[in-house]
N, C-alpha and C positions, 0 to 999 in steps of 0.2 A: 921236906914238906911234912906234917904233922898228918895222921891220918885220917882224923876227923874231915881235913880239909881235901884232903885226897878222895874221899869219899861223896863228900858236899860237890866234889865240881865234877866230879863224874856222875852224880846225881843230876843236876843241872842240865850237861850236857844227852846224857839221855833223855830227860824229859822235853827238853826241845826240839829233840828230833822225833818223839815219838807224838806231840803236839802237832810239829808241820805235817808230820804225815797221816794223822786223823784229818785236819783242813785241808791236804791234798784229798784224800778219797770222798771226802763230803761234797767235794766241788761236781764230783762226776756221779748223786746223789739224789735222787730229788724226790721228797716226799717223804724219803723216809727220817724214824728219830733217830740221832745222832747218838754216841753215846753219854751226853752229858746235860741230853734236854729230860732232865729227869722230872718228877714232880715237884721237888724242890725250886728247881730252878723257870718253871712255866709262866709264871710273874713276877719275872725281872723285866726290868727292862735293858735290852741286851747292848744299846747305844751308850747309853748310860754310865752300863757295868763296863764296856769298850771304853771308854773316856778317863772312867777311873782307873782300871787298869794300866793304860796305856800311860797314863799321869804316873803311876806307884811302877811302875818298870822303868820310867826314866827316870826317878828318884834316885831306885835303888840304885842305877845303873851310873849314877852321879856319884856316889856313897862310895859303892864298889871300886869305880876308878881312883877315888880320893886315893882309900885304902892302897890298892897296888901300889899308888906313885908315890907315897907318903913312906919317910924310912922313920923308923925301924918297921918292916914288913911284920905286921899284926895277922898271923893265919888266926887267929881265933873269931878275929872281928872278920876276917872277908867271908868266915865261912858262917855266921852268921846273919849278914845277908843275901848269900844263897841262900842259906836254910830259908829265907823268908819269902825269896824269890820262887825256891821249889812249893813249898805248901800255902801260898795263898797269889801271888801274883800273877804266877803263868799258869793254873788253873782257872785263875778269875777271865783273865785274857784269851784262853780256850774256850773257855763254857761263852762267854760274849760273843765270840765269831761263830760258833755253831749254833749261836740262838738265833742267830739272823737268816733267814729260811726265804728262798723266794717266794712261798705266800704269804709272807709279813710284810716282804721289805724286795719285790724283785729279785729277778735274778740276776742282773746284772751288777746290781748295790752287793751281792753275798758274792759275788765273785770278787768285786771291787776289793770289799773288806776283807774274804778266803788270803787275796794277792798282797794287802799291807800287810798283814798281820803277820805271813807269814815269811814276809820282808825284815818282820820288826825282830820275829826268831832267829833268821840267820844272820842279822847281825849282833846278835845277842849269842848267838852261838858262836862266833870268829872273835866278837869279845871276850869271852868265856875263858878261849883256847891261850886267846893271848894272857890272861889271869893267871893260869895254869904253866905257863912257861914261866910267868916272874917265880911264880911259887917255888917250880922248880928249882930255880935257877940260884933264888935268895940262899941256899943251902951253899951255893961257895964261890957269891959275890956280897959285897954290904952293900951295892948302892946300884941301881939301872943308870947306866947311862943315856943320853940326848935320845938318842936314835928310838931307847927301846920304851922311852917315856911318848914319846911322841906316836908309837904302834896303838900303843895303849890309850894315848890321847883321839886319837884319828877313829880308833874301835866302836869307842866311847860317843864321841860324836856322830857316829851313822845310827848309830841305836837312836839316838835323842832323836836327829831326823826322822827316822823313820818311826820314830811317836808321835814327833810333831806332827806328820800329816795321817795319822790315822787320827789322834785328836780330832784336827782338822773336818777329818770326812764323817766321822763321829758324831761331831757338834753338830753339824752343817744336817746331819739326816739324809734318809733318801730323798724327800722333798730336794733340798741342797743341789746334793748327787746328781737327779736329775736335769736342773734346771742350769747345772753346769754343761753337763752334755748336749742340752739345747739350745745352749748358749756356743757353744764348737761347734755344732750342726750350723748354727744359724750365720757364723762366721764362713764358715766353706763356700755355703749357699754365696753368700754375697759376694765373695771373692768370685766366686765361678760368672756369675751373671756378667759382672764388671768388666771381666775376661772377655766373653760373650762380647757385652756393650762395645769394647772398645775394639773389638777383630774386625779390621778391614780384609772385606773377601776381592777388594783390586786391589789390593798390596803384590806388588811384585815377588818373584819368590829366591830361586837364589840367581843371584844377579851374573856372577862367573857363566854359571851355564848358559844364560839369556843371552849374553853379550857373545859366548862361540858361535850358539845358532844364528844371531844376527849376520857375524860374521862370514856365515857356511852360506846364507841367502846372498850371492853375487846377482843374482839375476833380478833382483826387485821379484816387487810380490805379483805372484797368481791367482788367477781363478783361484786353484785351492785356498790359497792363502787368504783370501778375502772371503770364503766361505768361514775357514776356521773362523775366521775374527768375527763376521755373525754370531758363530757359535757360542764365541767365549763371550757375546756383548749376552746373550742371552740366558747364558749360565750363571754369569754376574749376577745380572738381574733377578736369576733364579734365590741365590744365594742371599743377597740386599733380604728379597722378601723374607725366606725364608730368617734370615735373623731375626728380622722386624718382628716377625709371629712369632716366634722362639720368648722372644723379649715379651711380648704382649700377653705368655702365659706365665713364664718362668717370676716377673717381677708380683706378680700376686702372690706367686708360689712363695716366695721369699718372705710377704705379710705374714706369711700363717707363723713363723718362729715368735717375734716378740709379743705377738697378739694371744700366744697359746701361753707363752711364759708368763707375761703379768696379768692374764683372766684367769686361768686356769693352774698352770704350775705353782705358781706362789700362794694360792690359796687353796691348797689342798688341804685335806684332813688328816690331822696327826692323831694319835699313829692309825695307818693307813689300814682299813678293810679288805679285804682278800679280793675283791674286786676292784677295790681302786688300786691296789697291787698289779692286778692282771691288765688296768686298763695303762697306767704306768708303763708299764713292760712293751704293750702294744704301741704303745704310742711314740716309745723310743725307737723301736727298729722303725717304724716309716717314718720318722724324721731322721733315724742315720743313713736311710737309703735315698732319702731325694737328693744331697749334694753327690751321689756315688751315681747316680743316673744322670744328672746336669753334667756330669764332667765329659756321660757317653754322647748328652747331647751336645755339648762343645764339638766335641771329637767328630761326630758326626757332619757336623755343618763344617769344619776346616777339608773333609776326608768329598766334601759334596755328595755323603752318601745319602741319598733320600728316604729309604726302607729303615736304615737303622737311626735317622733322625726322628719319622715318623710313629716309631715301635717307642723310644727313649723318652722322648712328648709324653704319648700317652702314661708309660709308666712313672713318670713324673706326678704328672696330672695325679693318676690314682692312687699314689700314695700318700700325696697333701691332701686328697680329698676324706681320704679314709683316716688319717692323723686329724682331721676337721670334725669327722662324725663321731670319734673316739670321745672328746672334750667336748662335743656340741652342748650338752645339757651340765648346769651348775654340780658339783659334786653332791649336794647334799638331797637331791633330787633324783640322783642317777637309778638307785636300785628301787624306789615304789614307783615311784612316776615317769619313766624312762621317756613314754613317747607323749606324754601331755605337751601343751602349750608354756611358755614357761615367760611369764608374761615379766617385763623390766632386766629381764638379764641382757647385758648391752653384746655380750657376745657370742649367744645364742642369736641375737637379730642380725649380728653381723655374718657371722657364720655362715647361716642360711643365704645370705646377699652372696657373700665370697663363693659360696658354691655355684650360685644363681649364673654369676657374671663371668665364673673361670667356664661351667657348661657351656655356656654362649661364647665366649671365647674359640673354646675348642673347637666346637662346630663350625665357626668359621676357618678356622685354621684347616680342620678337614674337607673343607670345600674347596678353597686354595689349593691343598694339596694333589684331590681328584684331579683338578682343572690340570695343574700342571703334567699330570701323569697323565695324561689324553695325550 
């Protein structure tokens, strides 16, 4: 190996490791400047500069593997596109993920990006290493064989994947980002309910053990016996209701995902204000926690536990309520006019109705509820 080139990929491979480990420590970071949000770099635009990069890393990374697998092995050209790689690609590609800050862009979008990016390093780093072994190696073979062209091939394509979808989420924006995530939330949701919908609470349960005790009853039924079976007609019925209402809150609850995604998500304001950032952020944890509380409330109505069905409800309830007051008013109104009247927005009138009718809901559900705990 020639030492220019020996130097070039050790070059390389240091600065990718000392890259991931700047977007490791910025993740656990917040507020503060990074080291590369310098004045220079304060208007860029950092999705932008993420796109292009992430495009000229898979070029190179295209180029590069030609070179390896290509004989007669050319160290002056592979180390040439390192060299290009070291001083303008994987700086461009660092400085883009530390521009993304969660009061630009969420915190959840700069962790999203922190975690591709530096996906897109380690395979670029495991590329690197495999470059460095042909390197070696060409000093006393002429030609890779199947196996070690194919390392190289494989290397080569994890790098590209992993461009392709930070391109991807890149393109796409937080807008995007978000509205993907609300789009899985609002999947869960519906799954869960359905679940709900279709659980019969007189389903028998496991039939083995039903058919022993049938079998252990020689004497026909008693007194007791015919009391339990009260009991159970009553708990059924407890159970019936108790879905019914379940369903009666849970299926509105379930409106709020496509109704926030095409009034509200899709038409947010690019690029985003520090506030619609923060309201962003807000509005994604209580829509990731209502399918995580419908599963407690599932769980609860199969468990017939009533305290923890009636706790899980409410916390239901108040997180689609609070994700509803988040986006209640049009974007472009949020910050001067927060609490005016905001007259033709169709989903501010609905909003306020959805609130109206899930209250009234509830109330009833909680009277139901007293009743049965008498």
């Amino acid at each position: 190996m020639s030492g220019k080139l020996k130097i070039t990929l050790t070059t390389t491979l240091t600065l990718v490791e000392q890259f991931q480990s700047t977007l490791s420590s910025s993740q656990t970071t917040t507020g503060q400047p990074t080291p590369t949000t310098d004045e220079q770099n304060k208007d860029l635009d950092p999705l932008s500069l993420l796109s292009t990069s992430a495009t000229a890393l898979k070029s190179h990374v295209t180029k590069l593997s030609l070179l390896t697998l290509t004989s007669p092995f050319t160290a002056s050209a592979v180390a040439t596109t390192l060299s290009v790689l070291n001083e303008s690609v994987l700086p461009s590609l660092a400085t883009a993920a530390l521009l993304i800050t969660p009061e630009s862009h969420t915190a959840a979008f700069r962790s999203e990006i922190g975690i591709l990016t530096s996906t897109a390093l380690k395979e670029l780093f495991l590329l690197v290493k495999e470059v460095q072994v042909v390197a070696e190696e060409k000093a006393s073979k002429k030609s890779l064989d199947q196996s070690e062209k194919d390392t190289v091939t494989l290397a080569a394509g994890r790098v590209w994947d992993a461009c392709d979808v930070l391109i991807d989420v890149a393109t796409k924006g937080v807008v995007g980002f978000v509205v993907r995530r609300a789009e899985e939330y609002r999947d869960l949701v519906r799954d869960a309910v359905e679940e709900i919908e279709a659980w019969d609470p007189d389903e028998e349960g496991d039939e083995f053990f039903d058919d022993l005790l049938d079998d252990d009853d020689e004497d026909g039924p008693t007194g007791n016996d015919k009391a339990d079976d009260d009991d159970d007609e009553e708990g059924s019925a407890a159970l019936h209701a108790q879905k019914k209402d379940a369903l009666r809150i849970l299926k509105p609850i379930a409106q709020i995902y496509p109704a926030i995604i095409t009034n509200r998500l899709k038409k947010a304001r690019v690029p985003l204000s520090p506030s619609d950032a923060k309201t962003l952020e807000s509005l994604m944890k209580q829509l990731q926690q209502i399918p995580e509380h419908i599963d407690e409330v599932a769980g609860a109505l199969y468990e017939a536990d009533l305290d923890k069905y009636t706790h899980q409800v409410g916390k239901t309830k108040d997180c689609a309520s609070r994700a509803i007051n988040l986006v209640m008013l049009p974007w472009a109104v949020k910050q001067s006019s927060g609490d005016q009247e905001i007259a033709g927005d169709k989903f501010t009138t609905w909003s306020k109705t959805w609130i109206k009718v899930v209250g009234e809901v509830s109330k009833s559900i909680d009277e139901t509820l007293k009743s049965q705990m008498k």
